[in-house]
N, C-alpha and C positions, 0 to 999 in steps of 0.2 A: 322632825321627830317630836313625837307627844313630850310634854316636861316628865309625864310620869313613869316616863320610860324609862328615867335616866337612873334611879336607883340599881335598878337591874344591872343596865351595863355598865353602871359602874364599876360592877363586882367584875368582870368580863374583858377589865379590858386588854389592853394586849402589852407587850414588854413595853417596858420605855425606850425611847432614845434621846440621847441628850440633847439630839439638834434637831435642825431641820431635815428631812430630807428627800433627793428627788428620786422621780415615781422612774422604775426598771420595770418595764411589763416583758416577763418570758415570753418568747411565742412559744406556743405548744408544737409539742411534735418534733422541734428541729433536731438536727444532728448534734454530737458533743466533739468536740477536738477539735474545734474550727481555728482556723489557720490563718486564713484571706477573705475578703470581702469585696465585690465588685459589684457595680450601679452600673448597666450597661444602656445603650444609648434607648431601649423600651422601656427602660425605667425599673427592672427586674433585678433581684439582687442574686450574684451567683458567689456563691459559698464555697471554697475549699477546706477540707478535715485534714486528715494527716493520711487518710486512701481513697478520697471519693469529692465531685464534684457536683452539687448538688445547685438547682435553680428555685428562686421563692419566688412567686407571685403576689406573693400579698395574706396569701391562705393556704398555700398549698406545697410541699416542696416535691421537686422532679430530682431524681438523680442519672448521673447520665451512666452508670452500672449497665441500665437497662439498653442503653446504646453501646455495651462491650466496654466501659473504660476499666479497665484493668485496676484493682487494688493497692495503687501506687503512692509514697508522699507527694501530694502539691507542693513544688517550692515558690512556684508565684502563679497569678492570674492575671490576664491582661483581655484586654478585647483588641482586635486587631480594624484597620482603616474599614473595612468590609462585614463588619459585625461578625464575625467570630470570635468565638471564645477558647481560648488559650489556655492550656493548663501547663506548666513544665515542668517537667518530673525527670528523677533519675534514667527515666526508658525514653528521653525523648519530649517531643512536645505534641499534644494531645490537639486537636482543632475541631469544635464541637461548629458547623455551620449548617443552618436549615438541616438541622435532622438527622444530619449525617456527622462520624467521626472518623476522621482522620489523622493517621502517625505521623510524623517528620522525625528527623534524627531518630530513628529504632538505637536502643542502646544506646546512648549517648547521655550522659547525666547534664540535665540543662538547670542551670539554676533562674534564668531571667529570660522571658523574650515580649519585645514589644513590635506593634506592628508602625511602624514609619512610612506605608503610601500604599494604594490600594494593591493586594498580591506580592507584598513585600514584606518581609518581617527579619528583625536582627536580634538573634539568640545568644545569649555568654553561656558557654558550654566550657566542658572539661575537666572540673575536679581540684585539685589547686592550684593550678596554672590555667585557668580559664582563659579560652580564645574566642573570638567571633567569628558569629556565622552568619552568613545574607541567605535569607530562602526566598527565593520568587517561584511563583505561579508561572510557568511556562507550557502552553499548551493544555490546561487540563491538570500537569502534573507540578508538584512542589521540586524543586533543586536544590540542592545547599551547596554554598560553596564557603569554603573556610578563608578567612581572611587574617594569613598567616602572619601579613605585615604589623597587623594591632594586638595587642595583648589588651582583654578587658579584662575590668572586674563585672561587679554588680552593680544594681542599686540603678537600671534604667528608669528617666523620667524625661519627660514634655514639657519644656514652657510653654508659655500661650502663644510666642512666634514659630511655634512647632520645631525649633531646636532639642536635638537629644544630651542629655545631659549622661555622664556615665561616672563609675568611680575607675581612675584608671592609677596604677602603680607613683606612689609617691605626691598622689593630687585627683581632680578632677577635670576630664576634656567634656569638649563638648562640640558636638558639629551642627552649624546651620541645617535650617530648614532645606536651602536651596541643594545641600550635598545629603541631605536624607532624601530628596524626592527624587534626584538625578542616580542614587544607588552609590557614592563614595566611598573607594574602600581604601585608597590610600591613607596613611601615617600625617600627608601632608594636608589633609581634610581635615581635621580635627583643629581644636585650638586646645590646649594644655594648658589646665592652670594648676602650679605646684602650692602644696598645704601641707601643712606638720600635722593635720586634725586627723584623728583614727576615727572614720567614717565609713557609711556601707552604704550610703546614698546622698544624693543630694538633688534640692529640688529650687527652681527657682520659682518664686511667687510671680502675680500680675504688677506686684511694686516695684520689684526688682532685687527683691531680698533673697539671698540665700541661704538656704538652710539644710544642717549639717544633722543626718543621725547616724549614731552608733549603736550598738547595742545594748548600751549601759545609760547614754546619755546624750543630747542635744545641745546644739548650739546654731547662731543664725548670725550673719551679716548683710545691713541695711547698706542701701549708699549715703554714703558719711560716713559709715562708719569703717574706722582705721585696722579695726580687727575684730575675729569674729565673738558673739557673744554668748558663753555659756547659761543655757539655761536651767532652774535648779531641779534635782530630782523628782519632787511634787509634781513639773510640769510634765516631764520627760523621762519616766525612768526606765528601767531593764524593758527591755523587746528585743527577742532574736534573730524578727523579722525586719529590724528599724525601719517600723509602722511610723507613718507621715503622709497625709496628703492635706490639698486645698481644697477647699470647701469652694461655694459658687460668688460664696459672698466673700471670698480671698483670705477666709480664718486660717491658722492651722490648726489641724485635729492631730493630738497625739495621744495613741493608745498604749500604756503603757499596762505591765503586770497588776498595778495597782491603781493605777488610775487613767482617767480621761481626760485630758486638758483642751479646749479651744480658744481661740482669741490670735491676737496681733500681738508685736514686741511692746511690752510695758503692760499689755491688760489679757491677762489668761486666766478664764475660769476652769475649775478644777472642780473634780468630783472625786470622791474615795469612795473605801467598802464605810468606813465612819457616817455618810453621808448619802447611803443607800448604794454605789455603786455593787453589783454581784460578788460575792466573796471569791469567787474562782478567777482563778489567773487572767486577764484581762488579756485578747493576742491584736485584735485589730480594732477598726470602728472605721465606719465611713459616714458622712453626712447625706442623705437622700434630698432630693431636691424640695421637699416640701420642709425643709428643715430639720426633720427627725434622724437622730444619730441612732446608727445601730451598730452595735456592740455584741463583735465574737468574744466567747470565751473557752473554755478550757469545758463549761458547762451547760453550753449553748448559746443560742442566739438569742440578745435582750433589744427591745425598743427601749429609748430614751425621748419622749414623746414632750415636746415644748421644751426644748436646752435648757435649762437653767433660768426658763418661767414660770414652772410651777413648784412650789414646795410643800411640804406636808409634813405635821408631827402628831407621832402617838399621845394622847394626853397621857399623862397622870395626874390630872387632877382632876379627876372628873369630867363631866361632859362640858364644852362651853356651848353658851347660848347666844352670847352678842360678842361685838367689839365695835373698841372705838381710838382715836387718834386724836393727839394733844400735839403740840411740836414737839415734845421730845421724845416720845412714845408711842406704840401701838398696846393697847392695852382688853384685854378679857374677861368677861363672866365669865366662869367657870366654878361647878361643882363647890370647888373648896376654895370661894373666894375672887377676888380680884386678881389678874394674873397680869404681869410686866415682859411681854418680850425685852431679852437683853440684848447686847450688844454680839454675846456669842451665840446668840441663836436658839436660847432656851427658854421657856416658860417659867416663870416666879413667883411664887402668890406673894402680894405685899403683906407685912407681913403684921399690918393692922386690920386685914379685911378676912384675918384664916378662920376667925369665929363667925363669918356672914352665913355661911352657908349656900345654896346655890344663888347667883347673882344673874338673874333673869335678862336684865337690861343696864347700860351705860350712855354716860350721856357725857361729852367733854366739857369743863368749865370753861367760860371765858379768861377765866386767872389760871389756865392752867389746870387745874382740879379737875375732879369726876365727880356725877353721880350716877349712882349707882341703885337697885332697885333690887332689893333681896326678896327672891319670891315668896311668897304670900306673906312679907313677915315687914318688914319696915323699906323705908328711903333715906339713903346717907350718903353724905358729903361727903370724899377725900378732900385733903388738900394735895398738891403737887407730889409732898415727901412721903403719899401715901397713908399719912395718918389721918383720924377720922376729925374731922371739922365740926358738921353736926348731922344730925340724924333724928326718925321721927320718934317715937316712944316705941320700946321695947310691944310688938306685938299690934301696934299701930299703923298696920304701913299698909293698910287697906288692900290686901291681895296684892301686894306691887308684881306686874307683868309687864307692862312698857313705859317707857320714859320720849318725852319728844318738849322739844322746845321752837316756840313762835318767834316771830318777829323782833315782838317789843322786850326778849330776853324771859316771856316767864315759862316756868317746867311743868307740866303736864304730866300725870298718871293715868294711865289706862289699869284699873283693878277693879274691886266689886261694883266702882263706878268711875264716873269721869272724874276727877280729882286736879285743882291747882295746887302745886306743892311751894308754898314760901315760907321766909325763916321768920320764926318770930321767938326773939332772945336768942340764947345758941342753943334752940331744938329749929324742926321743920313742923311744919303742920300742914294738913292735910283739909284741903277745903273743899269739898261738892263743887263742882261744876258742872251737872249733868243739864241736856239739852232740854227744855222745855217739855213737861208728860213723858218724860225719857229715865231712865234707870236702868241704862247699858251694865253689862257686864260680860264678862270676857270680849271687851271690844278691842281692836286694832287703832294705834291712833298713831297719825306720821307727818308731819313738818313739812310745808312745802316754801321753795325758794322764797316765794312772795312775803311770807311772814305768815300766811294761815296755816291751819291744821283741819285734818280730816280725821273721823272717826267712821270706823266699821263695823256696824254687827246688826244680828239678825235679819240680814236682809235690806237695811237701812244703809244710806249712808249721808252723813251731815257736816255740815263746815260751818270751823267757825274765822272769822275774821272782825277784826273793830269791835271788840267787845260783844259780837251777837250772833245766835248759831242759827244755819240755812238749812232746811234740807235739802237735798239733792236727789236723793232715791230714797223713797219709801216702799219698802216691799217689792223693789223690783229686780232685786239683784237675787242672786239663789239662793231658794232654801235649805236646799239638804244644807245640814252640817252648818259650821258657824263661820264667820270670816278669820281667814288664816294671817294672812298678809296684804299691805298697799303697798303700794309707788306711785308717786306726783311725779309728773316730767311737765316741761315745759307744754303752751300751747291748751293747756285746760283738761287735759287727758288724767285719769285715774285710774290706775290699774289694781284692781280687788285679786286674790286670791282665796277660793275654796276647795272644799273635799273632793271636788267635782267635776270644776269648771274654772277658766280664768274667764271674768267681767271686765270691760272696756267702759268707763262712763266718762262722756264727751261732755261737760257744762263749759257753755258760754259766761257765765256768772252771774246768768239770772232765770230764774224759774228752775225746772228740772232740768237731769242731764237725761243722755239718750244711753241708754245701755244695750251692750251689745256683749254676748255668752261665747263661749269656746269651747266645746265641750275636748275630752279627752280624742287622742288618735290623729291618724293623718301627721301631718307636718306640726303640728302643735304638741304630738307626745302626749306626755303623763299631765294632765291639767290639774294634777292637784298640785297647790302651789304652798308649800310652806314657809319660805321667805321668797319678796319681793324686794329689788335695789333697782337704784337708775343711776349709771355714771356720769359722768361730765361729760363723755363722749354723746350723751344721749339713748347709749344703750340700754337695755334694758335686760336684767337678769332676775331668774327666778329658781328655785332651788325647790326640787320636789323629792318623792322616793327613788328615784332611779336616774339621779344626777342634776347637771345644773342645766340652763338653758338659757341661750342668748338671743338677742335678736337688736337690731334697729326699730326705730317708731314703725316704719313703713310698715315690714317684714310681721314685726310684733299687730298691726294691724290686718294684717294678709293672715294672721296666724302661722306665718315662716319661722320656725324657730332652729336654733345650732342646738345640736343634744352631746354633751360633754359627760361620757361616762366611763368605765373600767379600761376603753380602746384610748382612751385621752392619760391613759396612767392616775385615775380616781382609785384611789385605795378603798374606800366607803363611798356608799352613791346616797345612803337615807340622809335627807339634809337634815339639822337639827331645827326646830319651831322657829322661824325670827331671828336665824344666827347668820344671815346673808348682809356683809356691811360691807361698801360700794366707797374704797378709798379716794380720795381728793386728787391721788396723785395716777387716778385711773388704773390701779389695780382694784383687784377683788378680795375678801376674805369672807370666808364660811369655816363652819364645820360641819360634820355629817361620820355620825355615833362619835365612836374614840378617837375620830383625825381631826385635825385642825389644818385647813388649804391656805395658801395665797396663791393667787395666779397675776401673773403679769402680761394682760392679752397681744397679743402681736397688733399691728394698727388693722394689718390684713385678714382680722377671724373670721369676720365673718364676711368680708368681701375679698376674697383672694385675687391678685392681681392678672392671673391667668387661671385656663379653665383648668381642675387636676388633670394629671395624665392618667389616660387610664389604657393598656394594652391586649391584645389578643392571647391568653395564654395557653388554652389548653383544650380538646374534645372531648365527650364523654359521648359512645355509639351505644347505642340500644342499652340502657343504664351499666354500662359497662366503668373502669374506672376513669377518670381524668387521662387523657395525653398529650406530652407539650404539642401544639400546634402545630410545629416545624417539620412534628413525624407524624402527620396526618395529611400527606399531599392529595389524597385520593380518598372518599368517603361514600359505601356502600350504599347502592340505592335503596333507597323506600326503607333506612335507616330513620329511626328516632333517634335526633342529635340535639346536644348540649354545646354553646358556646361557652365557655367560660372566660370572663374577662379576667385580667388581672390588675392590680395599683398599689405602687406603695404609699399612697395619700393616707396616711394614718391620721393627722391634725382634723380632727372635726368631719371624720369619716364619716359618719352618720348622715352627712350633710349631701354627701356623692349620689347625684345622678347620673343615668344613663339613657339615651334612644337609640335606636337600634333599627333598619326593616330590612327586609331581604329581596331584594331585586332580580328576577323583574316580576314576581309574583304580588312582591307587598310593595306600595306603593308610599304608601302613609308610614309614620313614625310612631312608632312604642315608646313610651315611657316607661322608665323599669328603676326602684330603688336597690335589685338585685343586680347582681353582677355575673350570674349565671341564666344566660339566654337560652330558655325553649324554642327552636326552632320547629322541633315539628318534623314529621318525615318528609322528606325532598324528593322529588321528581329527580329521574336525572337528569345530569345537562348541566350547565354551568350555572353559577349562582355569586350570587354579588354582597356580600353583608358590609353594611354601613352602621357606622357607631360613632355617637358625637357624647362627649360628659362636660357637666355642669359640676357649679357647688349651688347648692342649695334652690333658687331662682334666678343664680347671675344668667350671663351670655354662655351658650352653647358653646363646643371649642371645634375649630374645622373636622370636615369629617375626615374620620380614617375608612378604610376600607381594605375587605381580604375576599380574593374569590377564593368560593368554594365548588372542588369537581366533585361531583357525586357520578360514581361510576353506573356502565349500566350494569342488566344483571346479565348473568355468564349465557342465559341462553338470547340476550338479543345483544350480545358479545360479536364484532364480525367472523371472529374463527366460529362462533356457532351461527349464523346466519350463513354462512358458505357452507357448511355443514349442509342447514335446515335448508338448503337451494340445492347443494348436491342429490342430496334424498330424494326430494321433489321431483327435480329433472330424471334422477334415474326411476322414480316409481314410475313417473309419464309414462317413460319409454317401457317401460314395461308392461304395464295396461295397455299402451296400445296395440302391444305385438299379442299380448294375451287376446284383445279383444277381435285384432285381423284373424286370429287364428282360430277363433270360436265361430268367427262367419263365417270361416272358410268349412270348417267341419258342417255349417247350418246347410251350405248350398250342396254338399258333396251326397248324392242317392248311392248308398248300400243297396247292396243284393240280398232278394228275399231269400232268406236260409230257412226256410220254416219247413219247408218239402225235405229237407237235405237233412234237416234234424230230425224229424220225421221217419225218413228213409233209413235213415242213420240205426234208428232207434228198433223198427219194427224189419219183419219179414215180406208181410203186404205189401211194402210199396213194389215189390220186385215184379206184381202180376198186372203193373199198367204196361195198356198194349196186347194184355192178350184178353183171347173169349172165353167166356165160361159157357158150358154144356151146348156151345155150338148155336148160343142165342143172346148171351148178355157181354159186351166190351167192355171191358175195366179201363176206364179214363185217367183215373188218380183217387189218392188218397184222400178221402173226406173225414174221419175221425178211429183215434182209435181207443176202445173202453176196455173195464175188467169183462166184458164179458164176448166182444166181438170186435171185427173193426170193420167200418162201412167205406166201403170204395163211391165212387161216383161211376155211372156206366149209361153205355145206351144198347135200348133193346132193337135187335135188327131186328125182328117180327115186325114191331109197329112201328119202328123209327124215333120210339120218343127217348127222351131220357127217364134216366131210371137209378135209383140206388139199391146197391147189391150189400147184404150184412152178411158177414161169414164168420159161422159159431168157432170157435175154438172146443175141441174135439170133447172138454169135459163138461161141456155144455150142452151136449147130444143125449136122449134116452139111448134105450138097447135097440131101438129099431134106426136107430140114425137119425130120426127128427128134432131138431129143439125140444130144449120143456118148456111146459104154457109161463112159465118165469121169465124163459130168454126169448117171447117170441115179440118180435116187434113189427109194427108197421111200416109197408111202403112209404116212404117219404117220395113227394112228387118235386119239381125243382120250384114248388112254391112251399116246401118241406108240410105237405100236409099229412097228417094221419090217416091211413085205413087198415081195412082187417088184413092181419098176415097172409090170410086165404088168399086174398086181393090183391096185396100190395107186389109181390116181387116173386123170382121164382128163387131159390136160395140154391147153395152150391158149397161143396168142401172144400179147405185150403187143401192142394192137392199133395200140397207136402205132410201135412195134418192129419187129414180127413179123405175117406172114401168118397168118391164121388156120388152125390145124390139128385 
């Protein structure tokens, strides 16, 4: 953060607190009334409230409501030998597995049940005289059987020789492994150990230690030790649930109303609400395998992210800008002065440094002392007891911005120029020491192991060693903007910080170095780098707008870097200018606006000793919502599908990779920094998905894998394919009988009706067969019109044929002839035309007509 920014937020900043304290990130979203806590063997954390049983991913929570669980109080959570999930409640015990939920004990108020061998589980039931019960899987179906001979109480737990431990009337029993896996229900299985202690569990560690809760208070007995040992309410207090479990690393965690305690006998860290713990009633916590505690409360579900290795406080004294470390001390720039971490945990301006004003840079003495560098205004000595030794003149302090010191013991300014700062009398004085043709200003200047120093700006960068200055890069580092920050590491490497970009310049010690740019994006982040630090470890850390960033030489050469922001429990992510200081004893300190960090890195940050876990959790169809995986046996064809993975890998999330392909279609592997997989619409038919995660660029982790059915669609379904074949076969059959029966109509000759219609119709046809006037045969009926109808006929005179036309009687004048209207031609039987004179003799219908 700019220096000039800091007036502003000064005015801004936010309440004090007295101490230190560690970062509680809420997750959003979750449930409030949480009750219980479970890390099941996917790595998935499953949540009990006080009516509902809920599953997190990492991002998202399922509640099993939507699988019928009834509105009931959880009295505990277990996971049983076979990955089920156990709820037990006053109706009974709830058993969430692949998708499905299933009752045991209907109506039976069960306060505990744990599962002891695959299809076996032993529940304390009954109210206040609780009894045990055996349920086994038999055929398909669950049995109870009551185990009238044992009276339990509560408070089941596992040692690591898978021994059940129980609380029983006047002490605690406890049965081998060998009588849990063989199913023992005898009195005479058990071993009884009698105890005065008022307990509601007890658990044994991997040491061998036992440990006693109640719900007011704790205690533990080691071997050696004669009796057991109370432990005080800060570590162990009120819990109704007497919350206790072990951690992977054999700690205990106890969640108490008001606080969180972990650790072994003699060394327990503690956290209260004093010390950022959530103000609301604290009910459980469990440790997740990556280390991260997470903490039920009364108010929801909080991550506690790096135990009790990172800490943070609100200033009030303004912004700090450096720090620095003496033996007795951790000491800070800051706003109003020089400020003294104490002993309890608080900030103090010494109380000779309250008129400095902002204190840009420190620098520890060899005697102990500091200096110190008052921005733009002087450079002044402490001595040890905080008072001021000596200093430069009032308004002489040359822009003081950085302080660095060489080899041979002398102090260095970086201000309106390069500046050696030495005593001369009891003031300091300010002596030019800019590089040859050189008159830097606002440059960067930093100390390297060897005894030399480097300076940075505009583009430049120069060394001096043995009394005489090199350059290294001229004009070849970048322009935009001015140099922010260095780091020297061993090996000859410089790492520059700009607005921009992070610079890499390689010198061998002679001639120029090789520089090499970074720009922003990809695996390198935010490249604006506003402090730069190198630890002992060799790492390398940079502190920009939107958190801090780690890496190794290699990693930091590959441009690999860890991105540590708001998911790491960073309260403020703007680093402030130059206030990244890289302690001796390998931790870190910064600030970033009104917070002030330490962090204590784990050895494993940035190379985790295995790969994270990462699991299958949930489907999302044709963008429809998320569903846990388990209720997705079956997935619609030619469906657009979402995998969605899950991980509670919270430590250096940002770092989480994934590949992924889908078999046997994809052959090759996807890299994905998302966690929700586009698959794509699927074919149906069976499908293969494969998923391996990393951190960062370590090794891959074995692969997992889950088939996926994708059904087909309902009409190439076989009840529709026997359908679409029933059809078929009966259309055939039907066509063909249609079709035999249309040939058979094609080959079948009707009888000509035309005469008979004819006949039917008129009176003419009655005179075939006979003669007319004793010279013309009537053969048949040739046509019949509005005005006559013409028979066919042969004349006996000439023997020919002949057509006969016979008028209809009002077709006749008064003498009986046709009129020249109706008079037609003989047709010959080549139907020709002649004159009526000619063609035919004519005659009357005799029913009609007179004979003519």
């Amino acid at each position: 953060m700019p220096l000039g920014r800091g007036l502003g937020l000064f005015l801004l900043l936010a309440a004090v607190l007295p101490a230190q304290q560690y970062p509680f990130v809420e997750v959003a979203h979750s449930p409030r009334n949480i009750e219980h806590i479970l890390q099941d063997r996917q790595g998935r954390l499953w949540i009990g409230t006080h009516d509902d049983v809920l599953c997190f991913d990492g991002e998202r929570f399922f509640s099993l409501r939507e699988f019928g669980l009834p509105p009931l109080l959880n009295a505990s959570l277990a996971e049983d030998q076979d990955g089920g999930i156990l709820s037990a409640t006053g109706r009974g015990i709830f058993r969430f597995f692949q998708g499905h939920l299933e009752h045991m004990l209907p109506d039976v108020p069960v306060s505990e049940v744990i599962g002891t061998a695959p299809g076996v589980l032993l529940a304390s039931a009954g109210g206040d005289e609780p009894s045990l019960y055996r349920i086994r899987r038999v055929y398909g179906e669950w049995r109870a059987d009551k185990l009238t001979s044992w009276k339990s109480g509560t408070g089941f737990t596992r040692d690591h020789t898978g021994a059940l431990l129980t609380v029983c009337p006047g002490g605690w029993c406890e049965v081998s492994a060998r009588v849990v896996l063989n199913g023992g229900s005898s009195p005479d299985d058990r071993v009884f150990h009698p105890s005065s202690l008022d307990f509601v569990r007890v658990l044994r560690d991997r040491f061998g230690c036992l440990w006693f809760r109640s719900q007011e208070a704790a205690s533990y007995q080691c071997p050696g030790d004669l009796r057991p040992v109370s432990l005080p309410a800060s570590i162990a207090g009120r819990n109704v649930w007497g919350s206790e479990t072990e951690t992977e690393d054999g700690a205990i965690l106890f969640a108490s109303a008001g606080s969180v305690a972990v650790g072994r006998p003699g060394s327990f860290q503690v956290v209260t609400p004093s010390k950022g713990l959530p103000p609301e009633a604290v009910t459980c916590a469990v440790r997740a395998r990556d280390g991260t505690i997470w903490v039920g409360s009364i108010g929801g579900l909080y991550q506690f992210p790096y135990p009790f290795r990172l800490t943070h406080w609100k200033s009030r004294l303004g912004l700090f800008w450096s720090f620095a470390k003496t033996a007795s001390a951790v000491f800070a720039g800051t706003g109003a002065g020089v400020a003294r971490l104490s002993e309890d945990g608080e900030w103090k301006v010494l109380p000779g440094s309250r008129d400095f004003g902002s204190v840009s840079s420190l620098l520890p003495d060899a005697r102990g002392g500091l200096w110190a560098a008052v921005s733009r205004d002087a450079v002044i000595r402490l001595r040890p007891d905080g008072t001021i030794g000596s200093r430069t003149s009032p308004g002489y302090g040359g822009q003081a911005d950085a302080l660095a010191r060489t080899a041979d013991g002398s102090i260095w300014l970086a201000g309106s120029e390069i500046y050696q700062v030495l005593q001369k009398g009891r003031g300091l004085a300010l002596i030019p020491a800019n590089p040859p043709g050189e008159s830097p200003s606002d440059a960067v200047i930093a100390s390297e192991r060897g005894g030399g120093m480097w300076v940075c700006f505009a583009g430049n960068l120069i060394h001096w060693e043995g009394g005489r200055w090199q350059t290294v890069a001229r004009g070849g580092l970048p322009q935009p903007g001015r140099c922010r920050s260095l780091a020297v590491v061993e090996g000859g490497d410089i790492w520059a910080g700009y607005n921009d970009e992070v610079a890499l310049i390689h010198w061998n010690g002679q001639g120029t170095g090789a520089v090499r740019e970074f720009p922003s994006g990809g695996d390198t982040g935010n490249a604006k780098s506003l402090a730069f630090g190198s630890d002992p470890r060799g790492w390398l850390w940079r502190g920009s707008e939107d958190g801090v960033y780690v890496a190794d030489q290699d990693q930091a050469r590959r441009g690999v870097w860890l991105h540590l922001n708001e998911m790491d429990g960073l309260a403020d992510l703007d680093i402030n200018h130059r206030s990244l200081f890289c302690d001796p004893d390998g931790s870190v300190w910064w600030a970033a606006a009104a917070s002030i960090f330490h962090f204590v890195p784990p050895a494993d940050l940035i190379h985790p000793a295995a790969p994270p876990g990462v699991f299958l959790s949930a489907f999302s169809v044709n963008g429809g919502p998320p569903q846990l995986a388990e209720s997705s046996p079956a997935i619609p064809g030619r469906s657009k599908l979402i995998a969605h993975l899950g991980s509670l890998l919270f430590a250096g999330r940002n770092a989480l990779r994934v590949r992924y392909r889908l078999l046997p279609e994809q052959t090759d592997w996807r890299e994905s920094a998302s966690l929700n997989l586009d698959l794509g619409s699927l074919w149906w038919g069976t499908h293969t998905l494969e998923v391996q995660s990393r951190f960062s660029t370590g090794q891959w982790s074995p692969t997992w894998s889950r088939v996926l059915v994708v059904t087909r669609p309902w009409w190439f379904s076989w009840p529709a394919i026997f359908a679409f074949v029933a059809i078929g076969c009966g259309g055939g059959v039907w066509g063909a009988k249609w079709r035999r029966k249309r040939k058979i109509r094609a080959q079948t000759h009707l009888p000509d009706l035309a005469g008979w219609r004819i006949a039917a119709l008129t009176t003419e046809s009655q005179l075939a067969g006979t003669t007319l006037d004793g010279r013309f045969q009537v053969l048949g009926l040739v046509a019949r019109g509005g005005f006559a109808t013409v028979v066919k006929g042969h004349d006996l005179h000439t023997g020919q044929p002949c057509a006969v036309k016979i008028f209809r009687r009002e077709l006749l004048d008064s003498n009986g002839s046709p009129t020249d209207s109706s008079r037609r031609s003989r047709h010959s039987n080549r139907s020709t035309i002649l004159p009526s004179s000619l063609s035919m003799a004519m005659a009357l219908h005799p029913a009609e007509f007179p004979t003519w």
